[in-house]
N, C-alpha and C positions, 0 to 999 in steps of 0.2 A: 287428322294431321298428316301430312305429307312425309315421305320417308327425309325427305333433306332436312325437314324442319324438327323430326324427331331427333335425328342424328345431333343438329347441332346444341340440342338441348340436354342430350349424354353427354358433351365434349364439356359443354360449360357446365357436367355437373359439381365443377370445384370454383365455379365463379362465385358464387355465394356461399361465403362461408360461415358455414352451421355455429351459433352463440348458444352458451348457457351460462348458469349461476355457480359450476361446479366443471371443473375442466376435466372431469371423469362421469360424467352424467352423463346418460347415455336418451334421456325425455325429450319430447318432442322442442325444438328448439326457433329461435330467433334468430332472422338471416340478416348477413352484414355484407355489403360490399367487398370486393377485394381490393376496394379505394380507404375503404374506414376500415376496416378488420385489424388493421398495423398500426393504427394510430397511440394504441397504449398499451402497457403491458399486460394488461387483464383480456383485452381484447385477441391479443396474438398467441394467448395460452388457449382462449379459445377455440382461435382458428384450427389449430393443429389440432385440439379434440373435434373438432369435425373432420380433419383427415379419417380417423379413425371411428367414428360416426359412419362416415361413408363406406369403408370397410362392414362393417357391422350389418349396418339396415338395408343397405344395397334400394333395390325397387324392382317389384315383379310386374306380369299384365294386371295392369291396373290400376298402377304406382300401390299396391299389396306390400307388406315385409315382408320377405322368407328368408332372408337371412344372407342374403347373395352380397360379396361372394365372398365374403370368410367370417360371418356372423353365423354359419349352419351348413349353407351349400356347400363350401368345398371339402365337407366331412362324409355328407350323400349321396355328392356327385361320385366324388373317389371313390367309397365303398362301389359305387352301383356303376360302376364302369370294370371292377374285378369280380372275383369268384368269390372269396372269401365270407362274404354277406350275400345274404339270398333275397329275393321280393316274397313278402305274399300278398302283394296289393297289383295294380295297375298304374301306382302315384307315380314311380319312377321308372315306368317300365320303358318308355322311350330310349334312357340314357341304357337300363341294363340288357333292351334286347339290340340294343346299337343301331335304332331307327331313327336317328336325329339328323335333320337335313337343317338348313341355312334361317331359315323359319323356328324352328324348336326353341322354345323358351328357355328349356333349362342349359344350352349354351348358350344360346344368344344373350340372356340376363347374364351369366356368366362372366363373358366377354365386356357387355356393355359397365355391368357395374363395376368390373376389375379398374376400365380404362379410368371409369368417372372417378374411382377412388386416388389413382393413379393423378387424375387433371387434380384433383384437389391439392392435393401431396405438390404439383406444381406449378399453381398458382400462392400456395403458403409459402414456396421456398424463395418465388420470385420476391413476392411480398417482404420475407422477412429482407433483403434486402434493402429495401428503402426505409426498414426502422431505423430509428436514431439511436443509438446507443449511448446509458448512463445509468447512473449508481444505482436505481433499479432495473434496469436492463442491462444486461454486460454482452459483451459479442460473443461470451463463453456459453451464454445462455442459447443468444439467437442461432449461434453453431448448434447448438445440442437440439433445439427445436428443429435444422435443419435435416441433423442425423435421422431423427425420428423420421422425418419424411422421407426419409431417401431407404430406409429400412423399409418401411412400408411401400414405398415402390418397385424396391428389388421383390422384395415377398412377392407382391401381386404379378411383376412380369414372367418370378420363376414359375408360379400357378400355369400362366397365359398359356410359354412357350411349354409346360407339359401334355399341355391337354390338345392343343391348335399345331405343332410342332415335332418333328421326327425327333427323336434322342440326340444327344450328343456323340453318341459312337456312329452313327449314322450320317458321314459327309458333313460336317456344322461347317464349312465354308461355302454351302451352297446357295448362291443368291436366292437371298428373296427366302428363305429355306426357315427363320426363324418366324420373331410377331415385332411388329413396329415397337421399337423402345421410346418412351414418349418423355422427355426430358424438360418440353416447354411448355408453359402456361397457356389454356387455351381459354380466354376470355371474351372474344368475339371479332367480330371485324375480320382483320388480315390474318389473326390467328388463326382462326378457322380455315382461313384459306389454305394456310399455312399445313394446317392439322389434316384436312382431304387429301391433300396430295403424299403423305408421308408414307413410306412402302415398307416392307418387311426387311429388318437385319436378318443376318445370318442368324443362325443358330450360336455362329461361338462368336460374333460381337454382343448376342441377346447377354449370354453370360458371360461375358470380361462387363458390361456396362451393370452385369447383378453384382459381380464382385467387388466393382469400383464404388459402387452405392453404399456396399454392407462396410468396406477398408474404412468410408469416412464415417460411416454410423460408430462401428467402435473404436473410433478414435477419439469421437467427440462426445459419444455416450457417459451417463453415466454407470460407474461398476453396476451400482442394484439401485433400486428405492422401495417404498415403506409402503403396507399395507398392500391391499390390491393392488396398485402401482406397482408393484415389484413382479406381475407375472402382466397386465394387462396394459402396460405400458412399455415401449422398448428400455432397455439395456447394454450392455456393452456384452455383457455376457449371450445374449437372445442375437446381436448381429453376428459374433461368432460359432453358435449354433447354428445357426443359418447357413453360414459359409460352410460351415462341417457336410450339409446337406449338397449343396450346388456342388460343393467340390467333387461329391460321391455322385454325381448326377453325370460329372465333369470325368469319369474313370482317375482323375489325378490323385492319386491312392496317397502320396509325398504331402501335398495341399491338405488333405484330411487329417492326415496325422499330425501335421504343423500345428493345423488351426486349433484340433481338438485338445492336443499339449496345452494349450492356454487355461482348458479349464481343468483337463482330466488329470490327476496327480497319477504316480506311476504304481500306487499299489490302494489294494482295500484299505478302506472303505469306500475312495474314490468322491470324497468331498470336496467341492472346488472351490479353489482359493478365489476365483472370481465368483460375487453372487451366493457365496454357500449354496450353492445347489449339491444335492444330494438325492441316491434311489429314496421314496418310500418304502418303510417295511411290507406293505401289504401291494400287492399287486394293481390296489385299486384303490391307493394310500392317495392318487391326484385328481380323484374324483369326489363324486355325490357331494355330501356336505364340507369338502375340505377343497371341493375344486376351486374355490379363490385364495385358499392361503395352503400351501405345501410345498414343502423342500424341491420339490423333482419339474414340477411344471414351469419351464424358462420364458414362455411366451403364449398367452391364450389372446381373443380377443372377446372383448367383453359380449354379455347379454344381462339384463334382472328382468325384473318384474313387471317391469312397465315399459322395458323396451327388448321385444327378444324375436325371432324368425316365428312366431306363432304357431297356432294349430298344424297348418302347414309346413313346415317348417324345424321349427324349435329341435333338436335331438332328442328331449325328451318325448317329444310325441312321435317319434319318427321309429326311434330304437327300443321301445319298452315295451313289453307284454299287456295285452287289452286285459286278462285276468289276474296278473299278477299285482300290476301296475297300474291301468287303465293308461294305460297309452294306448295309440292306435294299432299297433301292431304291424307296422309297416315292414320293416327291415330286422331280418335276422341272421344269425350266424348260420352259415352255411354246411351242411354234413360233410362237404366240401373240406374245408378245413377241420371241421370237428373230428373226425377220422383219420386225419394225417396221422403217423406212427410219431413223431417229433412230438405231438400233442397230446400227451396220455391222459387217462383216464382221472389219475389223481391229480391234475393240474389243478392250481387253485382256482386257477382261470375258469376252470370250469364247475366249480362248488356253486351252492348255492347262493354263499353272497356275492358272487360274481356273475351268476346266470337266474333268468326266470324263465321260465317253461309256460308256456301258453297250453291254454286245453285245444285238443285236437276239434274240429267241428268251429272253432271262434274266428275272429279275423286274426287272426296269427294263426293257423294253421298247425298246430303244435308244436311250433318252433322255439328254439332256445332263441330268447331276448337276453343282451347285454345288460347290467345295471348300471353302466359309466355316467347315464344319466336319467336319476331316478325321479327328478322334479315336474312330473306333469303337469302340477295343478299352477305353478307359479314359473316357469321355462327360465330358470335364474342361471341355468350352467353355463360357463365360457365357454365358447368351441376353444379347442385345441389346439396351435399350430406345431408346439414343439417342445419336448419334455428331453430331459436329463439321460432318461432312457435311450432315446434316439442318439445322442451324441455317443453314451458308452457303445452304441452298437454300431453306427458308424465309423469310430474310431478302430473297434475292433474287427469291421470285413476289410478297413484299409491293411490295417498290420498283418492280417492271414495273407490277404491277395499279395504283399509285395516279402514275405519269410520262404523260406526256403525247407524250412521245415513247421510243425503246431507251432506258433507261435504262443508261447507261455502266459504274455500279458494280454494275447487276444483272447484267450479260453477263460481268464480271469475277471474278463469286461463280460464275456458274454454269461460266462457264470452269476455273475452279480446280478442279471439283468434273470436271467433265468430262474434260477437258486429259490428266489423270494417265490416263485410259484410253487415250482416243482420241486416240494422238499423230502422225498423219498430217493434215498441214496440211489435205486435199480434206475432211476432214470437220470440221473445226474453225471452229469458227463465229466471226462477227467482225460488225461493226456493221452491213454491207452485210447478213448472211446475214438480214436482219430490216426487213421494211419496218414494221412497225408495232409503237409496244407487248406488244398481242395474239397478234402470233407468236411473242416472245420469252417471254411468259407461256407459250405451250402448249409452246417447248420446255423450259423449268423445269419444268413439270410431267411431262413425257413424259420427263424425264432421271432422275427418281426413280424411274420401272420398272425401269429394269436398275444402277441403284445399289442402291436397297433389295429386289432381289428375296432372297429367301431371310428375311428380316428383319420377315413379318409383317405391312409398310407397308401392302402394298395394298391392303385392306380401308378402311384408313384414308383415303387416300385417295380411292375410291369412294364414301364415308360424305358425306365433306365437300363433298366438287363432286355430287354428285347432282341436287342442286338450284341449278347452276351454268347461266347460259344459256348460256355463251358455253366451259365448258372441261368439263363433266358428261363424264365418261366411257364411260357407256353411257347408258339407260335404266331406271336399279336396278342387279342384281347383271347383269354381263357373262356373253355366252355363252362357255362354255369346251370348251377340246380334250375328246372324250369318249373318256368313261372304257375305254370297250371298242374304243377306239383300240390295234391288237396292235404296231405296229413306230413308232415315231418318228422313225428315225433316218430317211428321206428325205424327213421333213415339214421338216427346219431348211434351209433354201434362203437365206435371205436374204434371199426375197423377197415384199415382204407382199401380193402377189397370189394369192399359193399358196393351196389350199383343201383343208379336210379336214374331217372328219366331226365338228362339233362340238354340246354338249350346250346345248338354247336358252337363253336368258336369262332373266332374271327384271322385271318391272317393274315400275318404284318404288313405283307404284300397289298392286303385290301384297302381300299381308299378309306373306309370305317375307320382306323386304326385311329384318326383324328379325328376330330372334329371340327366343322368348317368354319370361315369366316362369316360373321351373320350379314342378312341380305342387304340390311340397313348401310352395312361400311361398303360392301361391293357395288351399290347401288352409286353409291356418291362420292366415291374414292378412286377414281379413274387409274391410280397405280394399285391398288389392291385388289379389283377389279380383275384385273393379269394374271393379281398373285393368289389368287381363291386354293383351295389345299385340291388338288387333282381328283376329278371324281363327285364332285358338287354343282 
């Protein structure tokens, strides 16, 4: 197949939109035109569970599942583009020794599946348009089916422009400087023609059009729903979360604090009036067997049994211990982090029902495995886009960065978030542990490496402080443990003076710090073609 002809069959991957018996089923399904898909209302609950469908199964070389791009990938990609998780394989070594050129599957599938889930999302929203509305359909409805698409669009663009995209502190009015924001249905024909020619926003139109997308999602959302639905389906709570995120991505420290007020009450226990979200008592209260029903997780997106990023893929076979688990043994915490002073010894995080230890000599090299997902044999866990946690700790680096002195309710967000691990008073932090502001900023921010490891974050993270003076985390992409590291297990000491053999850094300056546009859109996209990321 020719590169034009492939292209235009990722553009129309939202022209057929995915049917089933169960508008949360995630099995292999029955395809409907985007002519009939609208015609009745069982049919258009459908369509929009194929938006998220498409999200989910994405498609690898060889139309494969791996999970691309927020069924699995963008949890392995994140890890294995920061420091935080280590390789002891060669599966993602391309992303984690930053060898990835315009050809590389694990952006290019990235990219491609983000956009198709993205065309899906707007050919449903054009669609619902021409429903007719009545007493089993109301326009209250078709709005709320719209939100969900426009949720799921913004998600997928803020992914895009992280990974393909300079920060937002970094110049966001520079042409051409963001990722095409893809607003119209591309169904074939003039659309298509329509869709080649489309060039890169800015960086800050990328996010004023993520913003505008999430305003109408929790307007038109509803507060929560029932059962699985209440974490794997949007909410009005889940579009706010979100915003919490872009806003922090956005340096708009005022914007965070607004949004997160919506949900965060002003004192412990910190149960939100929107959604009842609340921490889990256990550190790891949103995982293993309660990852579909708990307090704290505001938005995952689905996988089961019969439909999940596989072998390849799946978190469980990605993150688990070959001896402990029989998982692959792929991805592990990194000594890197294990050592940080912030991550003591006694963290729960780091107990046994939190970690599994691989034997030295196995294909996990004796590395501590994560337990966030321990279902190898059945790959049932949701990837995670965004838990309760993230917002208390977003909320609370906005309030430190804009006080003037510790900020009382920040140390109290972050304590709550912290507290549940580290329950040994000698590491528990309190007003004294902070002479300024700025200290307490960096440990908010250093607290989110071993909360969200496993979770993708880190990337994220490194994205947004890059161009921080005062809390950047490295210089670009961080040096990490290398890969032809044979034994781990006496590198975890807990003590962050310890030294081992690690793979250098990247810096921000270097064209690596992105990742390109894939060959397929340069190929046949004569304005993007111009806009390829420098250095590709």
């Amino acid at each position: 197949m020719n590169f034009k002809n492939k292209y235009i069959l990722t553009l129309l991957g939202g022209s057929l939109i995915m049917a089933s018996c169960d508008v949360n089923n995630l099995e292999p399904q029955t395809a409907l035109s985007e002519t009939t898909a609208f015609q009745t209302p069982d049919r258009i609950a459908l369509a929009v569970a194929g938006v998220y469908d498409g999200g989910q199964s994405g498609f690898y070389a060889g139309n494969v599942v791996r999970g691309y791009a927020f069924g699995a990938a963008h949890l392995e990609q994140g890890d294995m583009r920061g420091e935080d998780m280590a390789l002891a394989a060669t599966f993602y070594a391309v992303t984690y020794q930053n060898n990835y050129d315009p050809t590389q599957p694990n952006n290019v599938y990235y990219w491609q599946n983000a956009y198709a889930m993205i065309n899906r999302a707007n050919v449903v929203i054009a669609g619902l348009k021409t429903a007719t509305v009545s007493a089993s359909l109301t326009q209250a409805q078709l709005d709320a089916y719209e939100a969900e698409c426009r949720f799921l669009r913004a998600m997928a663009h803020h992914y895009l422009v992280v990974n393909f995209a300079r920060p937002f502190s970094d110049n966001p009015t520079a042409a051409a400087g963001g990722v095409p924001y893809r607003t119209a249905a591309v169904t074939g024909g003039s659309t298509v023609d329509a869709a080649i020619q489309q060039g890169r926003n800015t960086v800050s139109e990328t996010y004023d059009k993520i913003i505008e997308d999430l305003n109408y999602a929790e307007e038109k959302l509803p507060d929560t729903r029932t059962g699985n639905l209440k974490i794997t389906r949007a909410t009005k709570g889940a579009a706010i979360a979100l915003k919490t995120r872009v806003r922090l991505h956005q340096n708009n420290w005022a914007e965070v604090i607004r949004e997160a007020n919506k949900l965060v009450p002003t004192s412990a226990p910190f149960t939100s009036s929107v959604g009842s979200y609340a921490l889990t008592s256990s550190p790891l209260g949103a995982f293993g067997s309660a990852n579909k029903s708990n307090s704290e997780s505001i938005f995952s997106v689905e996988n089961n049994d019969v439909d999940n990023a596989g072998t390849n893929g799946a978190p469980a076979s990605m993150y688990s211990a070959v001896s402990a688990n029989n998982g692959r043994g792929i991805i592990l915490i990194s000594p890197i982090l294990w050592n940080q002073s912030f991550f003591p010894s006694t963290d729960l995080r780091k107990s046994s029902t939190a970690i599994a230890s691989d034997t030295p000599g196995s294909a996990g090299k004796g590395g501590n495995f994560t337990r966030k997902y321990p279902d190898v044999t059945t790959k049932t866990e949701n990837a995670p886009i965004i838990r309760y946690a993230e917002v208390l700790l977003n909320l609370a680096e906005a309030l430190s960065r804009t006080s003037t002195g510790v900020d009382t309710r920040a140390l109290a967000l972050l304590s709550a978030v912290r507290n549940r691990s580290v329950t040994d008073a000698a590491n528990q932090y309190t007003t004294a542990s902070f002479a300024t502001n700025k200290n307490l900023t960096r440990a908010i921010i250093n607290e989110r490496r071993p909360e969200f490891l496993a979770e993708g974050l880190r990337w994220l993270d490194i994205h947004r402080l890059a161009q921080d003076a005062d809390f950047k985390q490295a210089d670009g992409i961080p040096a990490k443990a290398d890969i032809a590291i044979t034994n781990f297990a006496p590198l975890y000491t807990n003590n962050p003076a310890t030294t081992f053999r690690l793979q250098a850094g990247i810096p921000y300056s270097d064209f690596r710090f992105l990742w390109p546009i894939p060959t397929e859109e340069i190929a046949n996209n004569p304005v993007l073609a111009k806009q390829q990321n420098p250095g590709y």
